[in-house]
C-alpha positions as CSV (number, residue, x, y, z in Angstrom):
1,X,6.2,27.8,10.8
2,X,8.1,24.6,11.5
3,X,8.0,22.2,14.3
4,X,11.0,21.3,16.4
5,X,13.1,19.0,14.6
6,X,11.4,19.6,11.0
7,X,13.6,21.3,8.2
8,X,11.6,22.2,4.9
9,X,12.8,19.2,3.4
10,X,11.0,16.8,6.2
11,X,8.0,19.0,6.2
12,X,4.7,17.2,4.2
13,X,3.9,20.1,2.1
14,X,0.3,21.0,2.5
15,X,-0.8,20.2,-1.1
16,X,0.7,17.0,-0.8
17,X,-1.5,16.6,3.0
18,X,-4.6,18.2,0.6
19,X,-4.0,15.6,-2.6
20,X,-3.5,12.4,-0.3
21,X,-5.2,9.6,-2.1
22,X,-8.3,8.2,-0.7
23,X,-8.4,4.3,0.1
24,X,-10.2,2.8,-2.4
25,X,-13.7,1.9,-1.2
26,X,-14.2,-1.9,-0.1
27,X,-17.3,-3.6,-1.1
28,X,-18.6,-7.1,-0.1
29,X,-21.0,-8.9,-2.8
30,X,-23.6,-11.7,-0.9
31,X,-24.9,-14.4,-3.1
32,X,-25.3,-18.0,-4.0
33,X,-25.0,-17.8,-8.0
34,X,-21.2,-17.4,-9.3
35,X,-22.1,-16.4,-12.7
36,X,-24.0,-13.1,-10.5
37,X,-20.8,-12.0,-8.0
38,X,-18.7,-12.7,-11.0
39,X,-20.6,-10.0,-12.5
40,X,-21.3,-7.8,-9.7
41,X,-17.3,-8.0,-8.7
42,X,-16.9,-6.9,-12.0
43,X,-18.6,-3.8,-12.4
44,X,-17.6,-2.5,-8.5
45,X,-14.1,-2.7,-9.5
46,X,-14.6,-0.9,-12.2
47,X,-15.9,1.8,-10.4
48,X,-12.6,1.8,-8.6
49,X,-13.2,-0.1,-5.7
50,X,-12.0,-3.4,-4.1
51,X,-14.5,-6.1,-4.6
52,X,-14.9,-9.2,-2.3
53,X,-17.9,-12.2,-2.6
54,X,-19.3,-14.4,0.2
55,X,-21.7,-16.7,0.1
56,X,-23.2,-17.1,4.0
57,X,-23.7,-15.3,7.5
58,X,-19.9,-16.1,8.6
59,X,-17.9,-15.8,5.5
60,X,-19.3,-12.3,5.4
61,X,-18.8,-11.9,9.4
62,X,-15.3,-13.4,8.8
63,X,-14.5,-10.9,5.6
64,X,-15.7,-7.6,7.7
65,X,-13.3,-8.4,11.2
66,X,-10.4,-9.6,9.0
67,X,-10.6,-6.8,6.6
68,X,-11.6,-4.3,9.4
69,X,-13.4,-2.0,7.0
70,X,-16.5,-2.3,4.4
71,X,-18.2,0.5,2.9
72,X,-20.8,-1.1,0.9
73,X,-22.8,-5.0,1.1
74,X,-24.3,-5.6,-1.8
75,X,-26.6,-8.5,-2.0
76,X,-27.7,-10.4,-5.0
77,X,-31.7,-11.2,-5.9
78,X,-30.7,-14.6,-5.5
79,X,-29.6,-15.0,-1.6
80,X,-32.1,-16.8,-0.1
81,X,-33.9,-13.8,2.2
82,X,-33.2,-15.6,5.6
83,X,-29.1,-15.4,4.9
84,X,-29.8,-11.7,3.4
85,X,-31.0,-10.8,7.1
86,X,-28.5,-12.2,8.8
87,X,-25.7,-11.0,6.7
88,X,-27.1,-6.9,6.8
89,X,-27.7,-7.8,11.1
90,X,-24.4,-8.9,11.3
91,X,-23.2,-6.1,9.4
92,X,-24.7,-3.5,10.9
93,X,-24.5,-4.9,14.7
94,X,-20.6,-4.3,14.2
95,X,-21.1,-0.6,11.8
96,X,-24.2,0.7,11.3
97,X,-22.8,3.3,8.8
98,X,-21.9,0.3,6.4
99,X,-24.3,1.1,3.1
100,X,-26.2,-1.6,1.7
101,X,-28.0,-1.9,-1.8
102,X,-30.3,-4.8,-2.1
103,X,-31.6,-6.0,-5.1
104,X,-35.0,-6.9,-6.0
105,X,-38.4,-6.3,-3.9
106,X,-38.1,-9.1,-1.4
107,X,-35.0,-9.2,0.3
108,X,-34.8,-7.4,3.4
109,X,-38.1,-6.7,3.1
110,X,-38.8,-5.0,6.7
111,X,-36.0,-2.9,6.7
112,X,-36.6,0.8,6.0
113,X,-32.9,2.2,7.6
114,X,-31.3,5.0,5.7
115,X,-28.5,3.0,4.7
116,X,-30.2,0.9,2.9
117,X,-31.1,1.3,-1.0
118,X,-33.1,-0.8,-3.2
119,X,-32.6,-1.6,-6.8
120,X,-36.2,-2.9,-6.9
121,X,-36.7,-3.5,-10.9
122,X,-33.7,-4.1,-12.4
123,X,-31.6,-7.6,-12.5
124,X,-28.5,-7.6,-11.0
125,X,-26.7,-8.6,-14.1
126,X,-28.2,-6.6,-16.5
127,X,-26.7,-3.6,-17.9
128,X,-29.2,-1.2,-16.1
129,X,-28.9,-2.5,-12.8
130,X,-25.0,-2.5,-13.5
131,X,-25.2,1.3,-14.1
132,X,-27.5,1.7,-10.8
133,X,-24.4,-0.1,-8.9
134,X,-22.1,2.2,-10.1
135,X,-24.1,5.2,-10.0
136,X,-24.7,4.1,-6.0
137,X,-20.9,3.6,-5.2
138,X,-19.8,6.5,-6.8
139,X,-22.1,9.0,-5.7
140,X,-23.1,7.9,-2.2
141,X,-19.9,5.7,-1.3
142,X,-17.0,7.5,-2.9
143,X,-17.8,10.8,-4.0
144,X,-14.8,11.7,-5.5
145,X,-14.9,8.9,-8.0
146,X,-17.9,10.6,-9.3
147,X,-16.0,13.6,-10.7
């Protein structure tokens, strides 16, 4: 049935409603070594998302209210674990549903929230801790990517 003023021609068809593209996902890397983002930004945008890197507390606050969205914070084994807090506070003070994956065993060590996932033995740079990125965004983050 049509709405007043629609004709079939200004009527969205309903598989074009159904097959609207998703935005691609946004994702923030933390970290201090370039060589590491470079890396990480890498692999996240070839899992199809939009990559970002900061490097402290209010770049990261800064990214998030300009960008107004983040679905994932990944952060590097080598932020020093006082700026990692801070960061994944800050985050989560302004969306608690942001996902973060952490790597390593010492960062964010007190933290045992839901939307948090560790990457505890692999390097961040290495080919297996890559895949563990990818395998995280795409199942847990974007779903869709995944088929």
């Amino acid at each position: 049935m049509l709405e007043r003023g629609e004709t079939e021609r200004t009527r969205p068809s309903r598989e074009r409603r159904v097959n609207a593209p998703r935005p691609r996902p946004e994702v923030l890397a933390l970290g201090d070594h370039r060589g590491t983002l470079a890396t990480l930004l890498r692999a996240v945008r070839a899992a199809g998302a939009r990559a970002f890197s900061v490097a402290s507390v209010d770049g990261a606050r800064t990214h998030y209210l300009v960008r107004g969205h983040l679905d994932l914070l990944v952060i590097a084994p080598d932020t020093s674990p006082p700026i990692a807090a801070e960061v994944a506070d800050a985050i989560w003070a302004i969306n608690p549903e942001v996902e973060v994956v952490v790597f390593g065993r010492t960062l964010l060590r007190g933290s045992s929230l839901a939307r948090l996932h560790r990457i505890p033995d692999l390097h961040a740079t290495s080919r297996a801790g890559l895949g563990a990125l990818r395998r995280h965004l795409t199942t847990r983050c974007t779903p869709e990517l995944g088929t």
